[in-house]
N, C-alpha and C positions, 0 to 999 in steps of 0.2 A: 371476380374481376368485373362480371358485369354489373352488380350491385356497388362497386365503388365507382364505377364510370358513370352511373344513371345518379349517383348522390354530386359527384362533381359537375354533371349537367344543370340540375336541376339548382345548386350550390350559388354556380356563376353568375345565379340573376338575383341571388343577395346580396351580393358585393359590390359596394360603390362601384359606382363609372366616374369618367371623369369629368362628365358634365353633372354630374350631381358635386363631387368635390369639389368644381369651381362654386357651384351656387355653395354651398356649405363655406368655403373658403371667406368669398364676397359677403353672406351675412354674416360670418363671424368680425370682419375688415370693416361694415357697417355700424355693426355696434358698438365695436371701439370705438367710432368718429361720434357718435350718438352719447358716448360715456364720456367722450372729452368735451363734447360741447356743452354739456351740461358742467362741468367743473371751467370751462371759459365763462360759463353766464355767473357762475360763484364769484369768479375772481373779478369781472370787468360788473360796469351799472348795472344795475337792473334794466333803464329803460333801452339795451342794447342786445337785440338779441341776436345773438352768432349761429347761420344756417347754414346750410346745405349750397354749394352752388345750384344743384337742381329744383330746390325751393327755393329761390328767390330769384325776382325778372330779373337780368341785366341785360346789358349789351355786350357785343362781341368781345370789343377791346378790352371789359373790363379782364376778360380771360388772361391776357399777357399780363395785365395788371395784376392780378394773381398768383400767376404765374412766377412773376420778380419778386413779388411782395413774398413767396412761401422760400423761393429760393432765398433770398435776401436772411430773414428770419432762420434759415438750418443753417447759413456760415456762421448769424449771429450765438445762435444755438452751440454750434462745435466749437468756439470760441472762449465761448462761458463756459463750457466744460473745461477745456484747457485751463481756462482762470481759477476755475473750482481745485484743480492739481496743482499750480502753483502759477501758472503763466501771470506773469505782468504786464503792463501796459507800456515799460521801455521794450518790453519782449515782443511785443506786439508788433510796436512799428521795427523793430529791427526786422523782425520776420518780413514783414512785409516788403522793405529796404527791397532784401535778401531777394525775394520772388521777382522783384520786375527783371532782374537778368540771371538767374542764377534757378537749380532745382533746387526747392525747399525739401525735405523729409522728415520723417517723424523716425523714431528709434527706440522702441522699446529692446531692452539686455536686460536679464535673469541670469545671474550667477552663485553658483553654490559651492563650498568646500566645505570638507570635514579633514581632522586632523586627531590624533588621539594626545591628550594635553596632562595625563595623568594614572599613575594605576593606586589603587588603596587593596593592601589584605587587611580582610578581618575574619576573626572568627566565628561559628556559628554553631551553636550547641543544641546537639537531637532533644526534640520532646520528650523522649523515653527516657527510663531509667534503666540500666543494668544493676540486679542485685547479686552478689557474690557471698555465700558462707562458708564459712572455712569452721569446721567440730579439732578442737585439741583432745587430744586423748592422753590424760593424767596419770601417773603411778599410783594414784586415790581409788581410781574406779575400777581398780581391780581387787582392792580390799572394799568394798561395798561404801568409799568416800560418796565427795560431790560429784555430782555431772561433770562431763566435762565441758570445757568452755569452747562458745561460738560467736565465733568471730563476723560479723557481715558487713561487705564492704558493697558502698553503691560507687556507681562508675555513671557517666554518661560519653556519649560518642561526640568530638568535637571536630567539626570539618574549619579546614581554611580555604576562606574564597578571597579571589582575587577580583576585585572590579576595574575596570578599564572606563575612563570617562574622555569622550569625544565632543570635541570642538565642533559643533555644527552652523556655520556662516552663511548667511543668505543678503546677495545684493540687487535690488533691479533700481532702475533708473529709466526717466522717460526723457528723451534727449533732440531740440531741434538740431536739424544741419545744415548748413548751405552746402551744395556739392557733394563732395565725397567728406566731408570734416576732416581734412587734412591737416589745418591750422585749427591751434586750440580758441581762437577768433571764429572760426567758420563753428561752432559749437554752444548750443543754448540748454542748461541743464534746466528742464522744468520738474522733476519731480525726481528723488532720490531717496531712498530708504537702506539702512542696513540691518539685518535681526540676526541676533545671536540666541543658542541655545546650549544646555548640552543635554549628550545624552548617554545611556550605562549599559554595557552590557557585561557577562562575564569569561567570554572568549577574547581572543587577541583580534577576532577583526569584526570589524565595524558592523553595525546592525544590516540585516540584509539586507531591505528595504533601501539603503542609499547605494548598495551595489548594483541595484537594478536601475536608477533613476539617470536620467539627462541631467549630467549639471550644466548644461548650458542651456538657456534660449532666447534669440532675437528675432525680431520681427521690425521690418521696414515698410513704409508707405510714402507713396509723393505724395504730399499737402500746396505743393503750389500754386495750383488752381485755388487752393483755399483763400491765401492770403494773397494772390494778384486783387482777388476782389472786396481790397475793401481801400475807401480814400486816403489819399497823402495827406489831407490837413486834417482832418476827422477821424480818422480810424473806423469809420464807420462802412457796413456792407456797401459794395456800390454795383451790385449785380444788374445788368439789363440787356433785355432781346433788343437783339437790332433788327427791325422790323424792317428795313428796306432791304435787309441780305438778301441776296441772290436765292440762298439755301432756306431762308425762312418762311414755311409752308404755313402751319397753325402756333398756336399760343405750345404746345408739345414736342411739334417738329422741326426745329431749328438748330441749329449750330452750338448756339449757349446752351441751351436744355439739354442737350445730347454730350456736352459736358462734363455741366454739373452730374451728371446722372454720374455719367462712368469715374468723376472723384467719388460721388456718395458709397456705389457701390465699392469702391478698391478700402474705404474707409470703415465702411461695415465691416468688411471679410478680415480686415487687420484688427477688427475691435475684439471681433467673435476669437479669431486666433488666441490675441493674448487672455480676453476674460477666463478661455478655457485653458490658458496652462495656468491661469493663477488660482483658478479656484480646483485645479487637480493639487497642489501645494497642500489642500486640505487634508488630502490621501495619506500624509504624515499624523496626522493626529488622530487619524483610525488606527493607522496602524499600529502607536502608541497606547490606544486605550482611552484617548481623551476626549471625550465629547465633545463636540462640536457645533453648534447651530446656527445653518447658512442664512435663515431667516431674513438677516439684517441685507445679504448682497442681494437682494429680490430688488430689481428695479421697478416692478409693479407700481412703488407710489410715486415715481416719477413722474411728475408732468412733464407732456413734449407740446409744444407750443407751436410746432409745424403743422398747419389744420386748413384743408380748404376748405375755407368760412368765407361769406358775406355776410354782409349787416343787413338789418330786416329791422324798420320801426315796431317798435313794441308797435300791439292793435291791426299792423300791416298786415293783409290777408296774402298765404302762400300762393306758391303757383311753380307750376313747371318754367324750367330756364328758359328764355329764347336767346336768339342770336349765337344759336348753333352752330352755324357758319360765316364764312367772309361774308360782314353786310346784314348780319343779322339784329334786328335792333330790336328789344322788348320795351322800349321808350324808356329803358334807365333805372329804375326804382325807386326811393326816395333818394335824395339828393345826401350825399355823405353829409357828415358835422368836421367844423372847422376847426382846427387844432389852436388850441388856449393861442396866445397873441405873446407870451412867454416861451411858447414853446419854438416859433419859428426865429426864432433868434440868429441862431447859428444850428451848422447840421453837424453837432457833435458835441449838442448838449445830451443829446436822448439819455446816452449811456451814463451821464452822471444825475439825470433828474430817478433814470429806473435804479441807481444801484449797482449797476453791472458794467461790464469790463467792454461789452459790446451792446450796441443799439441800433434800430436802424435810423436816420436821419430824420428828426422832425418836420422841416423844408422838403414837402418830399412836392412832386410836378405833377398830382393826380386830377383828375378833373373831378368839379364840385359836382356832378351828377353820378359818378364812380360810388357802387356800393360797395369799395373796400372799408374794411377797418383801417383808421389812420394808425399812424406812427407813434402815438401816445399810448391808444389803449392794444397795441401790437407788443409794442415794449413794456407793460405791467403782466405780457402773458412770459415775456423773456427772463423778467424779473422773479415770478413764480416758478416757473421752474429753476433756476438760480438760488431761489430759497428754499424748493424740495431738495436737491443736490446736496447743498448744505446740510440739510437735517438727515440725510441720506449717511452721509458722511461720516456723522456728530454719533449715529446709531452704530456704524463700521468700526467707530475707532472706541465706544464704548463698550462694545461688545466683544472685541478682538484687544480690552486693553493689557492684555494679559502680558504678550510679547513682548522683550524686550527688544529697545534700538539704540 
C-alpha cells in the first residue's frame, strides 16, 4: 500500500492540469483559425490578406463591426445549410413572416417499422453422402455358384427450412413550424426521405437487433431568433448591436450578442443530438455484416466562413491590436476597399451575385477607414462553403447510393 500511494503521488504531477488543458485547448482553437485563414486567402485575392484581429491595428468600433459582421455571416451560414436540405426562398420569407409574432421551430422525426411480409420453404441437402449395402444371399452359393449380389444404395440427409422475410421501413423528415403546427398551414416540410429494405431470418421473430432499438425519434429546437433577423424586402441578415442600450457594455457584452449566443448554442446541442442518432442507424449494417465506410459523413472538409478576420494590405507590416478599450484608437489601418459600383445597387442582390440562398447585404453603413472585409468578398467565403456542402453531399449520396427510397 505504501508503494501504491508513493506511485499515485508521485503519478499526479504527470497528469495534465487545467491550466495546461486550457493552453493545449487555445492552441489547438488557434490553428484551426490559422488553417482557415489560409484556405480564405485561396479562395478571395491574393492582394487581400485575412488576419488575426490581434495582428492588425484597428480602432475600437471596428470590434462591434465585427462583431455584427461574423454574427450576420453564421444566420447566413445556418441558412445555406437549410438551402443545401432542401429550404427555398418562398420558405424562407414565409419563415421569416412566421417569426415576427409567432415561435418559429425546427423538428426533426425518425420513424421506423418492420412487419413480416412473407415466409418461403426450401429445401436444403447435407454435403455428405450416406452409403447403404445390402449382400442377397442366392440358392447358387451354396452349391459353389456366383457370389451373391450387393446391392448399394446412396442416401443423403434433406433438411426443410423455412425463411421469414421482414419489411423493414425507415422515415425522417426535417419539418419548419409556426406554434405548435396545429394547422397543416402552420407546417413547412424541408427535407423528407423514405428507405425501404428487407430483411431474412429463419425463426418466427424478427431479427434481434430491431427488438432492442427505439423506433422513435424527435428532436425540437426554437429558430426564431434565427429568422426575426433577416430583412422584409431582402431576405437578407440584418443582425446589429444597439450600441446606445442601457445593457450594452463591450462589442461581447450586450443584449444582441448574449442572444445570438444562447440560439447558437441551443442549435449545436439539437445538431449534435440528431447527427448522433443518424449516424447510430449505421449500427444496422454492422450488425448485418455489411461494410460500411463513414468516411464521406466527416465534415473535416467543410469550410465555415464564420472567421474573426480583418483585412491587412498585402506589404502592411503586423502589429498588435489597439483600441482595447472604450476610446481606444490605433489610427485605423488601411482604409477598407469600396465595393464594385454594381454591387450597391440593392441590398439583396448579394445572394444572387454569390449563388446562394442567403447573403449579407452589399449596401452595407461601414466606414471607409473600417478594416472589415466587405460584403462582396464576405459572401464568396459564404458561397464556398455552399459549394463544399454540395460536394459534401454529391460524396453522401454516392457512397450511400445503395439504399433504396
Amino acid at each position: 500500500w505504501l508503494k501504491l500511494f508513493d506511485w499515485l503521488e508521485r503519478s499526479k504531477f504527470l497528469l495534465p492540469t487545467e491550466g495546461s488543458l486550457r493552453r493545449a485547448m487555445s492552441a489547438s482553437f488557434e490553428s484551426k483559425l490559422h488553417a482557415a485563414l489560409e484556405r480564405v486567402r485561396t479562395v478571395l485575392n491574393t492582394n487581400k490578406v485575412p488576419c488575426l484581429p490581434a495582428d492588425v491595428h484597428h480602432q475600437y468600433q471596428d470590434k462591434y463591426f465585427l462583431a455584427e459582421s461574423m454574427t450576420n455571416v453564421a444566420v447566413a451560414s445556418q441558412v445555406n445549410a437549410l438551402a443545401s436540405l432542401g429550404l427555398s426562398k418562398e420558405q424562407l420569407a414565409q419563415l421569416r413572416a412566421w417569426a415576427i409574432n409567432s415561435r418559429v421551430s425546427l423538428r426533426f422525426t425518425y420513424r421506423e417499422e418492420y412487419a413480416l411480409e412473407r415466409e418461403e420453404a426450401r429445401e436444403v441437402e447435407s454435403p455428405s453422402r450416406v452409403h447403404t449395402e445390402t449382400t442377397e444371399t442366392t440358392p447358387e452359393d451354396t452349391d459353389g455358384g456366383p457370389p451373391s449380389a450387393t446391392t448399394v444404395v446412396e442416401s443423403r440427409v434433406v433438411t426443410k427450412i423455412t425463411d421469414y422475410f421482414w419489411g423493414f421501413n425507415a422515415t425522417y423528415e426535417l419539418v419548419a413550424i409556426q406554434g405548435v403546427g396545429k394547422e397543416p398551414g402552420d407546417r413547412l416540410q424541408v427535407l423528407s426521405r423514405t428507405c425501404h429494405t428487407e430483411l431474412k431470418t429463419t425463426v418466427t421473430l424478427p431479427p434481434p437487433f430491431l427488438l432492442n432499438r427505439k423506433q422513435q425519434f424527435e428532436r425540437e429546437v426554437d429558430i426564431t431568433w434565427l429568422f426575426k433577423h433577416f430583412s422584409a424586402e431582402s431576405l437578407a441578415p440584418s443582425f446589429e448591436i444597439h450600441r446606445d442600450h442601457a445593457k450594452c457594455q463591450t462589442p461581447r457584452r450586450n443584449p444582441e450578442i448574449s442572444d445570438a449566443c444562447r440560439h447558437f448554442a441551443g442549435l449545436r446541442d439539437w445538431s449534435s443530438k440528431v447527427a448522433d442518432w443518424l449516424r447510430s442507424l449505421f449500427n444496422i449494417s454492422t450488425v448485418l455484416g455489411i461494410p460500411q465506410d463513414l468516411s464521406p459523413l466527416s465534415s473535416s472538409n467543410a469550410f465555415v466562413p464564420v472567421l474573426p478576420m480583418l483585412r491587412q494590405s498585402s506589404g502592411a507590416g503586423t502589429g498588435g491590436a489597439s483600441g482595447s478599450g472604450p476610446g481606444g484608437d490605433g489610427g485605423g489601418g488601411p482604409p477598407a476597399e469600396e465595393e464594385p459600383a454594381a454591387a450597391v445597387a440593392t441590398a439583396g442582390d448579394g445572394a444572387e451575385q454569390a449563388g446562394i440562398l442567403s447573403a449579407l447585404p452589399t449596401a452595407q453603413a461601414i466606414p471607409q477607414d473600417c478594416v472589415l472585409f466587405g460584403a462582396t468578398d464576405t459572401n464568396q467565403l459564404l458561397a464556398e462553403e455552399a459549394r463544399s456542402l454540395r460536394e459534401r453531399l454529391a460524396c453522401v449520396s454516392r457512397d450511400f447510393s445503395g439504399s433504396r427510397s
